[in-house]
C-alpha positions as CSV (number, residue, x, y, z in Angstrom):
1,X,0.0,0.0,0.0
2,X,1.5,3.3,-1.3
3,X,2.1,6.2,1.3
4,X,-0.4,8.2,0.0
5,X,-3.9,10.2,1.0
6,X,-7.0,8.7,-0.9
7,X,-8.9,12.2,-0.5
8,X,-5.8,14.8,-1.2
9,X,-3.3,12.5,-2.8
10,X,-0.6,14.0,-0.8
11,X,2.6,11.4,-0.6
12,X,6.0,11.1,0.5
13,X,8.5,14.1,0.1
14,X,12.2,13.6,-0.3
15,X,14.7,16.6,1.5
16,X,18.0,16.7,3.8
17,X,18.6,16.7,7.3
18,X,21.0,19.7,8.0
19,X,22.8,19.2,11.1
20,X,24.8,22.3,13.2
21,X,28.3,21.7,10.9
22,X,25.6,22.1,7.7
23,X,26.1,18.7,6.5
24,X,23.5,17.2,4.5
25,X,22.3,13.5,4.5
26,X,18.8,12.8,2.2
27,X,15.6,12.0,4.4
28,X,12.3,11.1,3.6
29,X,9.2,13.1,4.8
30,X,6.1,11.3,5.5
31,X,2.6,12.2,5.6
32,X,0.6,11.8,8.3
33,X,-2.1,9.2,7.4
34,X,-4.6,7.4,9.8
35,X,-6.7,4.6,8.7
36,X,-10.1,5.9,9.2
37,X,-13.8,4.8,8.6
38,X,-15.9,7.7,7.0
39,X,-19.5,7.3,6.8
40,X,-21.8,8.7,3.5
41,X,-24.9,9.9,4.3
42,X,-26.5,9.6,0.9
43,X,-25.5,5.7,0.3
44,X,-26.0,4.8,4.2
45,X,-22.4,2.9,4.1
46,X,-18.9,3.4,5.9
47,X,-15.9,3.6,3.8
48,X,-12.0,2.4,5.6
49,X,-9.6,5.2,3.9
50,X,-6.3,6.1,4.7
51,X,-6.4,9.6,4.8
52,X,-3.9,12.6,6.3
53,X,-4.9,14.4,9.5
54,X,-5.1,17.4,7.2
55,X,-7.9,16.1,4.8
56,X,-9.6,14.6,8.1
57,X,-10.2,18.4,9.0
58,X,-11.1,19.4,6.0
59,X,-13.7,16.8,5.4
60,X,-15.1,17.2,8.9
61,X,-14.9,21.2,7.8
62,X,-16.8,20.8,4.6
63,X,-19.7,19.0,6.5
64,X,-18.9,14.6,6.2
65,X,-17.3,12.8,3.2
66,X,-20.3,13.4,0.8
67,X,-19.7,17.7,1.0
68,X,-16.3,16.9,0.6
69,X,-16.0,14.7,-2.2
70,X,-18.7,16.6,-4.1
71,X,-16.0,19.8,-4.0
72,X,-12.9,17.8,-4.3
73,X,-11.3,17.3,-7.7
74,X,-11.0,14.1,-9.8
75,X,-7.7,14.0,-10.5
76,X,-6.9,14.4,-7.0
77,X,-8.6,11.2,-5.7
78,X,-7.4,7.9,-5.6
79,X,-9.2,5.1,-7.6
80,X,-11.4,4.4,-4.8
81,X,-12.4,7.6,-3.6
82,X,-13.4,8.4,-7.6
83,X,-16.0,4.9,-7.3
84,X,-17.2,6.6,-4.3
85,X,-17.7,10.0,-5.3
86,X,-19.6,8.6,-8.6
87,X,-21.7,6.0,-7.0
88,X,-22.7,9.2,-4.4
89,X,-23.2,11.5,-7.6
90,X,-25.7,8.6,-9.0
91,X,-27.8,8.0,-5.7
92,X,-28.0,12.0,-5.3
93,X,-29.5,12.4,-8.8
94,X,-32.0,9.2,-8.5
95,X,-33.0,11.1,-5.3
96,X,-33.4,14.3,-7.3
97,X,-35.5,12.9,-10.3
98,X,-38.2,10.8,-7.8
């Protein structure tokens, strides 16, 4: 499993440690991801991502995972989180035409 947010696809970052003398040895930084269950309002069903703390605020700030992935773009989503999204769009527009 990649190191990787499903919701903001932020991932691994490469830099240096810089110590006192200014030497320089390559590090690694990682993201902070927690494996969380999100529930959807609109399909009635808990989703396990593995999301950053960051993206945990913002969904919680945009109002639950349905607000948020109804905002978020595409491209920025992980394969999962686009089924999701699109199988939230679909059950909002049944809603919508009945």
């Amino acid at each position: 499993m990649s190191r990787a947010c499903e919701l903001t696809n932020k991932a691994v970052m490469a830099g240096n440690n810089v110590s006192h003398a200014n030497n320089k040895t390559r590090r690694r930084f990682l993201p902070n991801l927690c494996q969380v269950t999100l529930m959807s309002e609109t399909l009635g069903e808990k989703f396990r991502l593995r999301v950053s703390a960051a993206a945990l605020r913002s969904v919680e700030h945009r109002g639950g995972l349905d607000a948020y992935l109804a905002k978020a773009k595409t491209a920025e989503l992980s394969q999962r989180a686009r089924l999701i999204k699109r199988r939230i769009a679909q059950k909002q527009a049944e809603g919508a035409q009945a």
